[in-house]
TILO-482673 format. One record per residue (C-alpha): x, y, z; residue in one letter. Coordinates in steps of 0.02 Angstrom, whole numbers, padded with zeros to 5 digits, always signed. Layout:
BEGIN
XYZA...
END
This chain:
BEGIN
+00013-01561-00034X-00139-01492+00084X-00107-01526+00244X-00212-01588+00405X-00354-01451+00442X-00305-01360+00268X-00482-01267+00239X-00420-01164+00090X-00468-01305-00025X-00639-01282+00016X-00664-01128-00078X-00586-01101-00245X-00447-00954-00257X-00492-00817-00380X-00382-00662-00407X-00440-00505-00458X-00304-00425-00558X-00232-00389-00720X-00193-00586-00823X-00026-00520-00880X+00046-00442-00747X+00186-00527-00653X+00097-00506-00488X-00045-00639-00550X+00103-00755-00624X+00187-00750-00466X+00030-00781-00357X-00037-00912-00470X+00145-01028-00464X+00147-01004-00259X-00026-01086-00251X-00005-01229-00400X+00188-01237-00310X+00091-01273-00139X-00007-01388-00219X-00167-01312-00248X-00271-01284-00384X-00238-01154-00513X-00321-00979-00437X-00460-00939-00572X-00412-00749-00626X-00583-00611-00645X-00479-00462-00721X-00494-00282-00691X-00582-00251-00842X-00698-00362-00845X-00788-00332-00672X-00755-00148-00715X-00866-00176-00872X-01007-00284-00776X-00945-00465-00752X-01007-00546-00608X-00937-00534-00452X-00861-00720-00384X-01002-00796-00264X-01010-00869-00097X-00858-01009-00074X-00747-00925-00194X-00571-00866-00088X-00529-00687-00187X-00373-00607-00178X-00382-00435-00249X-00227-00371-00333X-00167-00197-00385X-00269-00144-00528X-00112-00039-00605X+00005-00034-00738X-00137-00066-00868X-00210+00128-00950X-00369+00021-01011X-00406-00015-00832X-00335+00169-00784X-00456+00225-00886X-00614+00127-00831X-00579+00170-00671X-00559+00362-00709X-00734+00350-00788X-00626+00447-00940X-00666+00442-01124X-00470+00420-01167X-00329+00316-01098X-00204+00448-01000X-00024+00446-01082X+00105+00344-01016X+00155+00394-00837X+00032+00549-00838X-00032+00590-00671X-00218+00632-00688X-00386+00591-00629X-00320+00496-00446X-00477+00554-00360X-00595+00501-00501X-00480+00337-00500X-00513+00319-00285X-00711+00324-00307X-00692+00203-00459X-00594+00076-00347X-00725+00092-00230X-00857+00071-00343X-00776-00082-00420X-00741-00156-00251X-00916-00121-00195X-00992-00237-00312X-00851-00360-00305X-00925-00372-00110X-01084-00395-00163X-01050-00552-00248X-01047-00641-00073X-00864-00724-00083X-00746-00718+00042X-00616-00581+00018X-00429-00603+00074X-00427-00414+00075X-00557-00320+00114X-00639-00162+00009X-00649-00051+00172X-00468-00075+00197X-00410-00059+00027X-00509+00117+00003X-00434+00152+00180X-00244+00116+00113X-00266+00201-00039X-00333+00362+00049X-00168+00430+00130X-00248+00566+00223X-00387+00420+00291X-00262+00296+00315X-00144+00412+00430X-00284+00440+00526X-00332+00287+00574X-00159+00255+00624X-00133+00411+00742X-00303+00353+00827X-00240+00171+00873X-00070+00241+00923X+00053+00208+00776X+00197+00315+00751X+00164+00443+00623X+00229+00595+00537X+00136+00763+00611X+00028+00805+00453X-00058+00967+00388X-00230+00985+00386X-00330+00999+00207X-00202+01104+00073X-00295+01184-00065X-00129+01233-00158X+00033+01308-00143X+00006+01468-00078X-00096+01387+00076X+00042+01263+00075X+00170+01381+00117X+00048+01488+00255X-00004+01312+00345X+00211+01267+00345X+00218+01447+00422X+00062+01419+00546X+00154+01222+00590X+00365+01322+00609X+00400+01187+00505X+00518+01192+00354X+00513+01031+00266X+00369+00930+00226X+00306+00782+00121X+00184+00832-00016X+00085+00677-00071X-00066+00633-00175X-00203+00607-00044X-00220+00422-00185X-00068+00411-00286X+00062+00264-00266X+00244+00241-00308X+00280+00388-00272X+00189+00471-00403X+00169+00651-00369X+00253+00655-00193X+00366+00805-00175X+00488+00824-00026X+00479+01008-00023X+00592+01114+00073X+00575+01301+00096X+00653+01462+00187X+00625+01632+00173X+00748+01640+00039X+00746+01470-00074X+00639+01324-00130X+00699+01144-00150X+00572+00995-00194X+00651+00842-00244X+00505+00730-00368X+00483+00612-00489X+00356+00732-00564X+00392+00786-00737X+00315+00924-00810X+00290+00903-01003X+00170+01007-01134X+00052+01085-00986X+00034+00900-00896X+00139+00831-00761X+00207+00630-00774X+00291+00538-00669X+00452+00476-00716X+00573+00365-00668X+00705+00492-00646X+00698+00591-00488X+00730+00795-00516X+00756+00935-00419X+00633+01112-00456X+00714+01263-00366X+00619+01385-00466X+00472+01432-00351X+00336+01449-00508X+00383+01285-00553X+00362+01204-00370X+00195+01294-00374X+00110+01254-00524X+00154+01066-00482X+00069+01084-00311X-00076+01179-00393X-00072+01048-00533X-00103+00906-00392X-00219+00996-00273X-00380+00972-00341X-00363+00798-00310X-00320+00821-00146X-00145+00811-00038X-00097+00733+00104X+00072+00851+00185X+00171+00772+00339X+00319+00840+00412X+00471+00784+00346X+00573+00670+00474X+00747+00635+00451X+00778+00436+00397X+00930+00346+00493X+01054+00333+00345X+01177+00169+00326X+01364+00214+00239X+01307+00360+00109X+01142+00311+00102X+00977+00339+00195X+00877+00197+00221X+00685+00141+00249X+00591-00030+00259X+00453-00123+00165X+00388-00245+00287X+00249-00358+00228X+00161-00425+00392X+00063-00583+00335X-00083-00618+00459X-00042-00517+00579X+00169-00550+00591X+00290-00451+00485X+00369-00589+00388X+00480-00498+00250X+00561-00354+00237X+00655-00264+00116X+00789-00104+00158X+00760+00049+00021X+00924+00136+00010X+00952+00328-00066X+01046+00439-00091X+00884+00565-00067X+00754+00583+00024X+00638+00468-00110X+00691+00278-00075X+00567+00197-00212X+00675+00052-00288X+00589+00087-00456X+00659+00264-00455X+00848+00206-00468X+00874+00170-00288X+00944+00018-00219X+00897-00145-00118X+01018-00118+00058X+01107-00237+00186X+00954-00298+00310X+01074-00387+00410X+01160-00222+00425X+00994-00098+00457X+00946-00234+00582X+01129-00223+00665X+01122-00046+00676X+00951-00012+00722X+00992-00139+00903X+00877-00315+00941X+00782-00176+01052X+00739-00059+00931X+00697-00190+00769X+00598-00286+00900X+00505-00125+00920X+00493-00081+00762X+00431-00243+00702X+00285-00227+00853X+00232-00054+00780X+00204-00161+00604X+00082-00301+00679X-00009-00163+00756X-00033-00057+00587X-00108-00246+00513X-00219-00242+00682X-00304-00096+00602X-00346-00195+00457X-00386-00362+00546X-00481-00446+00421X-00355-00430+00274X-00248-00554+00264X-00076-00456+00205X-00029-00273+00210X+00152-00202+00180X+00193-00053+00295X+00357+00077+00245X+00435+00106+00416X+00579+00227+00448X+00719+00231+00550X+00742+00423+00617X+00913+00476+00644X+01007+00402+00800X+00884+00228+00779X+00792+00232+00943X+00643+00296+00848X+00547+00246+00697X+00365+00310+00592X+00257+00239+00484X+00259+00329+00325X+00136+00230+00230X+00021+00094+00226X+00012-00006+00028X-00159-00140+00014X-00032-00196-00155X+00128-00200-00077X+00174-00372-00057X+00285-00362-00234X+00439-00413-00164X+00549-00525-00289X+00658-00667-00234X+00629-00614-00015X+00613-00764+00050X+00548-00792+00253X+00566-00983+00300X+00571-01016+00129X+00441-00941+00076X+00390-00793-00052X+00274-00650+00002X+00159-00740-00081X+00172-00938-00017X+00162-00854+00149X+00016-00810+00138X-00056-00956+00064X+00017-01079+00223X-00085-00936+00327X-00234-00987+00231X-00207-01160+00241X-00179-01141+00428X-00347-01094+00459X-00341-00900+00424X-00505-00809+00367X-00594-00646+00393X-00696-00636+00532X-00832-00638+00442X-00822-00774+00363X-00829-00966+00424X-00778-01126+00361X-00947-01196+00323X-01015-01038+00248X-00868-00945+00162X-00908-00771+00105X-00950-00607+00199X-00828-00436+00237X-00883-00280+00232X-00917-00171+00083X-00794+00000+00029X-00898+00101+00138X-00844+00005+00286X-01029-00064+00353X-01037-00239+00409X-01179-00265+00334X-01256-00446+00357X-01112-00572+00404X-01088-00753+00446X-01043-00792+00610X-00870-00769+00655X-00751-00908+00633X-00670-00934+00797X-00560-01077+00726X-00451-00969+00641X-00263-00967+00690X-00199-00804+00707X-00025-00761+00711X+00006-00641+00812X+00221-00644+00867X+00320-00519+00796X+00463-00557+00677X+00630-00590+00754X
END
């Protein structure tokens, strides 16, 4: 049932996703669970095609627009679906996000995530930028890398022998390589699958050692552009190294979820497992989680006007350390993780209820947040009822 001061009512929920994909189901039975109306759902393809964007008093969540190749496609601006898994077209797929989320701003409503900080999180080399300027523990990272051959020279320029190669726009660890190299041998450890003259990304992670292979891959993925950070080593639990999904919820990391591999890619989807967070949390010291968990409210206080991001934070060997490795706008997919009860996804529906909105939108007026480009643009007056949360989790 609503409670006292619950504001959310006053603007119906809309999600922005695909209907059949279990992140809408999931989001749509926390909010009729909490007692609210049934979120209306715009999907991908339709505002992708020209439907109209929700208007002023609408609440819109916008979801991940993947796992659907129609929607791929749209996006890509391509004349043909891509086959299953192929990795093509991110950078075309970027600018059609922003596109798409332009025009979903113009509608007027007020958005639970905002367009700016979506392109941001979706642009790795962008998004690791902004978090080296406010402070956040990040990997060192390369400057631009055309392809392999300036790969290697800019590893040689940097004395550094191990990196991360990642699509500057990919996600789930499509296309990332963790590339090692001496004067004498080549290792990169990817999901990348190469297949007919096209690369795919599979669920079965590989390791290239031939050094033509490694560099038609990179060469394959450059003109899309890569983002390359220096490869720290993760603090390992038992046989295992380990990582974190944190989902911080307006402002506070509320759930987390330990990655566990037996490489150096921790991606549950890619055959890795779920680990002991009782036991990361043990080993990492009250000292050290408490820090960790403050680095993770500061990465959401670069994006203060979305309501949820999910942050992977590492461990580095010894625990006394930790890095950001990535920042996901759709990362809040965390099955059966409950915090106080709650999914990733009630969560942030008791922040709504609470009284949480963009700045730049108010209670009277909803609607506002600024466009892809990241201009304010015209803008209600700030709601300064809003309860933010601000603790970190303990």
């Amino acid at each position: 049932m609503p409670v006292p001061g619950d504001r959310s009512v006053h603007g119906r929920l809309t999600v922005v996703g695909n209907p059949d994909n279990r992140r809408v189901r999931l989001f749509t039975e926390a909010a009729t669970g909490a007692g609210l109306p049934r979120p209306a759902v715009l999907p991908w393809r339709d505002l992708l095609t020209g439907a109209t964007p929700p208007p002023a008093g609408t609440l819109v969540r916008v979801d991940s627009p993947g796992e659907d190749a129609e929607v791929d496609r749209l996006l890509r601006g391509a004349a043909e679906p891509a086959r299953h898994g192929e990795i093509v077209g991110t950078a075309a797929a970027h600018a059609g996000l922003r596109r798409a989320l332009d025009r979903l701003a113009s509608g007027g409503a007020t958005l639970l995530n905002q367009p700016a900080d979506i392109v941001t999180m979706c642009d790795k080399r962008r998004c690791h930028a902004v978090l080296d300027a406010a402070g956040v523990p990040v990997p060192a990272a390369l400057g631009e890398v055309t392809g392999y051959a300036d790969l290697r020279a800019a590893m040689r320029r940097a004395g550094w022998s191990r990196v991360f190669v990642k699509p500057a726009h990919g996600s789930s660890a499509s296309g990332v390589l963790a590339f090692a190299a001496d004067r004498s041998r080549v290792v990169a450890t990817t999901p990348v699958e190469r297949a007919e003259g096209r690369l795919f990304n599979s669920l079965r992670v590989r390791r290239y050692t031939d050094e033509a292979e490694v560099a038609e891959i990179v060469d394959r993925l450059a003109p899309d552009a890569l983002h390359v950070e220096r490869w720290l080593p993760k603090a390992g639990l038992g046989d295992r190294v380990v990582d974190l999904r944190v989902v911080v919820v307006a402002g506070r990391p509320t759930h987390a979820v330990v990655r566990a591999g037996r490489g150096p890619i921790t991606n549950l989807h890619l055959g890795n497992a779920r680990g002991d967070l009782a036991a990361l949390r043990a080993a990492a010291g009250p000292t050290n989680w408490a820090a960790a968990m403050e680095t993770c409210a500061r990465v959401a206080a670069c994006f203060p006007d979305t309501l949820h991001v999910a942050v992977d934070l590492m461990f580095l060997v010894g625990w006394a350390r930790h890095a950001v490795a990535e920042v996901n706008a759709f990362g809040d997919l965390l099955p059966g993780v409950l915090a106080d009860g709650r999914d990733t996804y009630a969560t942030q529906l008791h922040a709504l209820r609470g009284g949480w909105r963009p700045a730049g939108s108010s209670a009277s007026t909803p609607g506002g947040g600024r466009p892809a480009d990241g201009t304010a643009g015209p803008r209600p007056a700030p709601d300064g009822g809003a309860a933010r949360e601000t603790a970190c989790a303990t």
